[in-house]
C-alpha positions as semicolon CSV with decimal commas, in nm:
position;residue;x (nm);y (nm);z (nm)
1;X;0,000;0,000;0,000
2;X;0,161;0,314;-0,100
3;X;-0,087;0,557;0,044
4;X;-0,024;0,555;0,418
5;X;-0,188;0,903;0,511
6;X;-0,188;1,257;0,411
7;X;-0,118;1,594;0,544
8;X;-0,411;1,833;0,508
9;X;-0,539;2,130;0,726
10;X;-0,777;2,187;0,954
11;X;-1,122;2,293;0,783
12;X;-1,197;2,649;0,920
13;X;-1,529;2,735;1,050
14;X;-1,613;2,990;0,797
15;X;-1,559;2,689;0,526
16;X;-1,940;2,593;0,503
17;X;-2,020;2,203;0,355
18;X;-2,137;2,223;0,042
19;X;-2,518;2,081;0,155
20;X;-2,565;2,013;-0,216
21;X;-2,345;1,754;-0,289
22;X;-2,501;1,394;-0,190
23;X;-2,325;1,129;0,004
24;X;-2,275;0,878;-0,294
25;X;-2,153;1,165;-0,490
26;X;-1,856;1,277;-0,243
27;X;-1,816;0,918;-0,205
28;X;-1,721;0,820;-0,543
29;X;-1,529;1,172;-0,605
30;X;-1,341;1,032;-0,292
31;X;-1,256;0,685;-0,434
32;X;-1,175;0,846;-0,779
33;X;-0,914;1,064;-0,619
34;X;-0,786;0,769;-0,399
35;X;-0,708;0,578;-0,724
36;X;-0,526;0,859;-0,902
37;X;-0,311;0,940;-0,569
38;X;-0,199;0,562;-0,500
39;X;-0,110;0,562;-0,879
40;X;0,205;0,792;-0,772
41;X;0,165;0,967;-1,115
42;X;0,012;1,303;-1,021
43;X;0,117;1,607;-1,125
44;X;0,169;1,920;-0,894
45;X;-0,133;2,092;-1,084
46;X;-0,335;1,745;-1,004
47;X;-0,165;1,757;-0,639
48;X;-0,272;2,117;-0,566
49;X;-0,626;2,009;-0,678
50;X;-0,639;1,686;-0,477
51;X;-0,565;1,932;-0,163
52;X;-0,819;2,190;-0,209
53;X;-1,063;1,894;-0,281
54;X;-1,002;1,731;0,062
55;X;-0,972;2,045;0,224
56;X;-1,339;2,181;0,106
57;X;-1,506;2,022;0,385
58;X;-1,502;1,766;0,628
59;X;-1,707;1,579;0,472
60;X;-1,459;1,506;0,192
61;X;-1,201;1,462;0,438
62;X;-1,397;1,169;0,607
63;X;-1,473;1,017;0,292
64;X;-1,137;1,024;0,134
65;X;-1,056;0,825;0,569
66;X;-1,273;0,572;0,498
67;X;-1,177;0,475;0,135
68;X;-0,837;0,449;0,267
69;X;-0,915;0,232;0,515
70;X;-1,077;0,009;0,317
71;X;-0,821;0,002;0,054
72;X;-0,568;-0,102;0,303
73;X;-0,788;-0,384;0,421
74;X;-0,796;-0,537;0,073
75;X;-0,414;-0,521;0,080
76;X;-0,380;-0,722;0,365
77;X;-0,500;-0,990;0,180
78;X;-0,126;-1,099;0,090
79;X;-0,078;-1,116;0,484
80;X;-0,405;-1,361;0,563
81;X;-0,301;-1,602;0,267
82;X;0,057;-1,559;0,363
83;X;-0,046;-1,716;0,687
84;X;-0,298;-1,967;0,514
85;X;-0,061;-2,123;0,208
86;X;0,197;-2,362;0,311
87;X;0,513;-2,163;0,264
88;X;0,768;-2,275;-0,019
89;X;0,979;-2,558;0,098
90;X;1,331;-2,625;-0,058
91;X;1,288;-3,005;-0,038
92;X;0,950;-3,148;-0,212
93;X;0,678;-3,132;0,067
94;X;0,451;-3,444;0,190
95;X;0,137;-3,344;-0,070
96;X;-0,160;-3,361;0,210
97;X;-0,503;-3,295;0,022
98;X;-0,669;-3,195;0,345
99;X;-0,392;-2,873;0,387
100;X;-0,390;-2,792;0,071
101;X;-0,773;-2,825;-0,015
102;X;-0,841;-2,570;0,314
103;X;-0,587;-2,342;0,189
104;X;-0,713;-2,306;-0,136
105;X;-1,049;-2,281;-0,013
106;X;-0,983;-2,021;0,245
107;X;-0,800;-1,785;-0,012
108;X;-1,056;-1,762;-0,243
109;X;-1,313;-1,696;0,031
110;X;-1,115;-1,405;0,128
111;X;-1,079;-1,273;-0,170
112;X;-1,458;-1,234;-0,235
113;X;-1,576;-1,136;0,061
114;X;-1,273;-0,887;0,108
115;X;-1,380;-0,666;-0,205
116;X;-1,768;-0,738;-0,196
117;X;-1,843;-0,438;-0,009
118;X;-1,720;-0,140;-0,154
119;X;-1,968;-0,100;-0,433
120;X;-2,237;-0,137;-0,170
121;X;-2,085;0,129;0,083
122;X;-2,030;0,400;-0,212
123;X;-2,400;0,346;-0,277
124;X;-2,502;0,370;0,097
125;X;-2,603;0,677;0,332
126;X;-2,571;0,495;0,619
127;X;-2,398;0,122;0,710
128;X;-2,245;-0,076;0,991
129;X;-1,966;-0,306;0,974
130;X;-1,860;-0,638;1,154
131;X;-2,075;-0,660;1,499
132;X;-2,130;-0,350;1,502
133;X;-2,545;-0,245;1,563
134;X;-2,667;0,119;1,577
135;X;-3,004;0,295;1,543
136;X;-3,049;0,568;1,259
137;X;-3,245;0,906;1,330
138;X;-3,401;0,977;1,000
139;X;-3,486;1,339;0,895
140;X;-3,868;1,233;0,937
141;X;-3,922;1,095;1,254
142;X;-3,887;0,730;1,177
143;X;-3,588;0,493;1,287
144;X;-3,400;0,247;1,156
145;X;-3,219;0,018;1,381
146;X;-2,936;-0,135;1,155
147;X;-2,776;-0,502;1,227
148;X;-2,445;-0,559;1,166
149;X;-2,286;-0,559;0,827
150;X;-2,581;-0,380;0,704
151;X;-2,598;-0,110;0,418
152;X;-2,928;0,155;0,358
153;X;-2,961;0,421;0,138
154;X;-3,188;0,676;0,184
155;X;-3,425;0,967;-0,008
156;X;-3,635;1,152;0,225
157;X;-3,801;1,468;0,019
158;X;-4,147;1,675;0,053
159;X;-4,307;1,427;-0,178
160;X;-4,221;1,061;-0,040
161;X;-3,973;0,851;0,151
162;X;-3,766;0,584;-0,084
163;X;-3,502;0,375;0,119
164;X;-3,262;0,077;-0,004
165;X;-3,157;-0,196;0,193
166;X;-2,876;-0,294;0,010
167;X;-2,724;-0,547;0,208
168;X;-2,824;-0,702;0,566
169;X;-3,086;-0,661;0,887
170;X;-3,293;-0,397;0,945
171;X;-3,592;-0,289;1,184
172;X;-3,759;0,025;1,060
173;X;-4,044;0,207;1,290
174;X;-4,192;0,467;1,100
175;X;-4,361;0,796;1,182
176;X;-4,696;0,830;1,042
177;X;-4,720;1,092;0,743
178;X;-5,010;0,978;0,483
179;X;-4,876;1,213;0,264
180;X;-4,522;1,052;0,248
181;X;-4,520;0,686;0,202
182;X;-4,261;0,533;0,352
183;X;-4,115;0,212;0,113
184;X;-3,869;0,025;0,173
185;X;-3,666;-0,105;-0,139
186;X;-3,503;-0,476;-0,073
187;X;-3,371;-0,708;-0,382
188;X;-3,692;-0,750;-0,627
189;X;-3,930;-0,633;-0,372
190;X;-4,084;-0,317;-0,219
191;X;-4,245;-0,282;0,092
192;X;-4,492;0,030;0,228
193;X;-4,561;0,058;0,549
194;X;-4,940;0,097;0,660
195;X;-4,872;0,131;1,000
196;X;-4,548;0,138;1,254
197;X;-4,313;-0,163;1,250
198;X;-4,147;-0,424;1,043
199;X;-3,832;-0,636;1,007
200;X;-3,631;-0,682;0,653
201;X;-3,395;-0,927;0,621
202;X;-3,240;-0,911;0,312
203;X;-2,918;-1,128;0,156
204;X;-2,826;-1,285;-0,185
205;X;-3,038;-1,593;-0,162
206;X;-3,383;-1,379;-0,017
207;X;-3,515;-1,151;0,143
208;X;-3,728;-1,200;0,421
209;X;-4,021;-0,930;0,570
210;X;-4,147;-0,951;0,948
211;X;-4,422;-0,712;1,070
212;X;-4,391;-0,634;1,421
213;X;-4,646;-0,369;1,430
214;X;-4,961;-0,308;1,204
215;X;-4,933;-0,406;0,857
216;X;-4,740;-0,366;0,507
217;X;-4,724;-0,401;0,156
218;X;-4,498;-0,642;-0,007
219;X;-4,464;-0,609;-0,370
220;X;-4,236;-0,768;-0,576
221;X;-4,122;-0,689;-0,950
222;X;-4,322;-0,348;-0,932
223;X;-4,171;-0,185;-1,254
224;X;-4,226;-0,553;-1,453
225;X;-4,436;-0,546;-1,782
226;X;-4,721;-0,733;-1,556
227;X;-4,622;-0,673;-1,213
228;X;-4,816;-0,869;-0,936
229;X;-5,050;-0,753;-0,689
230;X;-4,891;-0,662;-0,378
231;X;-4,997;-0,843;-0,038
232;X;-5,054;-0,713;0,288
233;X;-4,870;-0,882;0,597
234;X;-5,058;-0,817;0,926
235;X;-4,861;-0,819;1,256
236;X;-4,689;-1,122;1,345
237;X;-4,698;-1,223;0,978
238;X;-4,397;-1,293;0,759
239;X;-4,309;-1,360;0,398
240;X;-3,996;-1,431;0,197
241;X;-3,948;-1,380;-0,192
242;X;-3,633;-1,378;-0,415
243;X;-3,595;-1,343;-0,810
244;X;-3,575;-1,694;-0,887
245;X;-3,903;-1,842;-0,670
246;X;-4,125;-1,504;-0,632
247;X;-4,318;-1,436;-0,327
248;X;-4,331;-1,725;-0,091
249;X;-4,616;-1,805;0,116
250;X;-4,733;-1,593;0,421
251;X;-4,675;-1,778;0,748
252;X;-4,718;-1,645;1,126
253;X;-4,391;-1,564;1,252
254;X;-4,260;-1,529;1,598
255;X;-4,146;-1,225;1,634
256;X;-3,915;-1,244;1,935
257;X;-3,698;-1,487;1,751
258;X;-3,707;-1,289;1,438
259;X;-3,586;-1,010;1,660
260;X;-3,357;-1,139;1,864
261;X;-3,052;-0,967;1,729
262;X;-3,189;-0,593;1,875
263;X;-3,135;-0,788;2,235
264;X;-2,745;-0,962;2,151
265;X;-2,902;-1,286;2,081
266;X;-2,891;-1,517;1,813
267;X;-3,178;-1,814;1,846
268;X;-3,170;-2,108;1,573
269;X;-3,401;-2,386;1,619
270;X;-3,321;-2,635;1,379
271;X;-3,120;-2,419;1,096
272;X;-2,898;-2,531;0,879
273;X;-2,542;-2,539;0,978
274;X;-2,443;-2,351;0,676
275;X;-2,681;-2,055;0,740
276;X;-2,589;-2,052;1,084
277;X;-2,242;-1,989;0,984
278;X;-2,321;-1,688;0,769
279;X;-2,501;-1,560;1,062
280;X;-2,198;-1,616;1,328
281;X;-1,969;-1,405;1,097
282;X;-2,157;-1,097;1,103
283;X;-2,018;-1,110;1,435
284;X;-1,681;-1,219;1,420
285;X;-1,417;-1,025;1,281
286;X;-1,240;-1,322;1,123
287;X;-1,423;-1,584;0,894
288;X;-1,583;-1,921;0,967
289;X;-1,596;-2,151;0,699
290;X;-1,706;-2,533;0,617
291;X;-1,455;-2,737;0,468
292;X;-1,672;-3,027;0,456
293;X;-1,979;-2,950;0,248
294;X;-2,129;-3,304;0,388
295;X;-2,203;-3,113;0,695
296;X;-2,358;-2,793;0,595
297;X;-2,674;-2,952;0,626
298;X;-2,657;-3,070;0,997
299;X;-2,937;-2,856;1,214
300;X;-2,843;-2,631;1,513
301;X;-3,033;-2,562;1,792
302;X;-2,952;-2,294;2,054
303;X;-2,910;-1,952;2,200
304;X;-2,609;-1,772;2,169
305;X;-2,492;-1,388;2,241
306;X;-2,362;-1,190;1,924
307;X;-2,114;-1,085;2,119
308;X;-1,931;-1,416;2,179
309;X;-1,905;-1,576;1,824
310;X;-1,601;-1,810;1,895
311;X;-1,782;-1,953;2,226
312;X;-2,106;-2,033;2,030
313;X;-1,897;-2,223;1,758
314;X;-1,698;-2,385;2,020
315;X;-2,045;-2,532;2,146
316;X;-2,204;-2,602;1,782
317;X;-1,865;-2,806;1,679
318;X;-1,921;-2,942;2,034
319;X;-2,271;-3,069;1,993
320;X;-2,245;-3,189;1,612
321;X;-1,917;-3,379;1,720
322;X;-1,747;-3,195;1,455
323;X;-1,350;-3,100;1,468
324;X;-1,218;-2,769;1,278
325;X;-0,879;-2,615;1,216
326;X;-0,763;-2,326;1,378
327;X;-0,544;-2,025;1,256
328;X;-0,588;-1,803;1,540
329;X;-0,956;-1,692;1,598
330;X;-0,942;-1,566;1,271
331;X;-0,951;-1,839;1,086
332;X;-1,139;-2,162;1,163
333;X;-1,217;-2,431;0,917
334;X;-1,516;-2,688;1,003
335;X;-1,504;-3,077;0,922
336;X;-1,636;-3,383;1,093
């Protein structure tokens, strides 16, 4: 990484923000410049721009902080599968498929799941990173209490409220303003809220809605040639949909379970193994993985704190009478 840090000034308190420029906007002006700095090719014209760029507001200057951050995350991939790969030996190592096989495995998981997020977080307003939870304020009243890992844009005007979940958990209670609908864009779907309180889970494989007070829409495909009807989920109600099944079937849900993470907890009762393990590492800062696809199936039971993800893997492995391989808490490997 050549771009360790930067000098800059202090911006003065006669330097207003410029309240016209949008998040995503400064945000990609910030990764632009980021690319042409670390290129080590600028010019002292370029240079002199650069600095009155990151010096217009703080805004910029926090922006241009967190692409750097991120960008030196993604180089320390060469240090995680550094400490993954068998080093080179002089004499011809003892070929073990079981090493080599979690090696490989284990660098290419790192190297998606490294550089997934930073086309999300340009697009975001708001977003929380590994078990980290916080509650939004938003401009009308309403909340949104964001899980970890999760992403939301938002677009609050006179006229209507439009949020994205882009990635992850999210519990929305919404102030009442007929003349503003308030929807809530996850995946395929859309969901309007007729009354005060609803869950979103949304991910790659689905995305799954929870009403927790009153009622909402769920639409899906809205701008297709023939969109369907939406549906209305009453409280305690739940539905999932994704682009390859549609809308699922509405089913009573229980609600405490489904929000469990706002108290620390984590409850599975008879999940897959595999989806537990996506859950566990949007708590960990390290990665869990299955080595052994044979066991992804197995089903887990139990209530575990989100704040203790190595002590409720230590009990699943326990439980299934599974063993795993260990690089440090960072990196643990499941097999039977």
């Amino acid at each position: 990484m050549r771009l360790k840090g930067m000098a800059r000034n202090n911006v003065g308190s006669n330097q207003a923000m410029n309240t016209s420029e949008a998040p995503g906007n400064i945000k990609t002006q910030a990764s632009a410049w980021w690319v042409r700095v670390d290129s080590g090719t600028m010019s002292a014209d370029e240079l002199a721009k650069f600095e009155a760029w990151l010096n217009a507001s703080e805004a910029h200057q926090e922006a241009f902080d967190q692409v750097n951050l991120i960008w030196q995350e993604l180089d320390g991939i060469k240090d995680r599968l550094a400490a993954v790969m068998p080093p080179p030996a002089r004499k011809k190592p003892v070929f073990n498929p079981w090493q080599w096989g979690m090696a490989s495995l284990a660098a290419i998981y790192l190297l998606l799941v490294t550089a997934q997020p930073i086309n999300i977080w340009l697009r975001a307003d708001e977003s929380t990173g590994i078990a980290e939870m916080r509650t939004v304020q938003l401009v009308d009243g309403s909340t949104a209490q964001l899980n970890s890992e999760t992403a939301l844009s938002i677009n609050i005007t006179n006229t209507g409220r439009e949020l994205t979940l882009l990635k992850g958990e999210a519990q929305f209670n919404v102030s009442p303003d007929p003349m503003r609908p308030f929807k809530v864009h996850a995946g395929n779907g859309v969901i309007t809220a007729l009354g005060t309180a609803f869950n979103i889970h949304h991910s790659k494989a689905s995305t799954e809605v929870t009403v927790t007070e009153h009622s909402v829409l769920v639409q899906i495909d809205p701008d297709a040639e023939n969109p369907i009807a939406p549906i209305t989920l009453a409280n305690g109600q739940q539905v999932a949909y994704n682009p390859d099944t549609g809308l699922g079937a509405i089913t009573n849900a229980d609600t405490q379970l489904t929000t469990a993470w706002q108290r620390g907890k984590l409850v599975f009762q008879g999940k897959p193994l595999g989806e537990v393990i996506v859950e566990l590492n949007h708590y960990h800062r390290g990665y869990f993985l299955i080595a052994d696809p044979t066991i992804a199936n197995r089903r887990v039971n139990g209530v575990f704190s989100t704040d203790k993800p190595i002590a409720a893997l230590d009990t699943i492995e326990k439980s299934l009478n599974l063993s795993s391989n260990r690089l440090s808490h960072y990196l643990v490997l499941l097999h039977r």
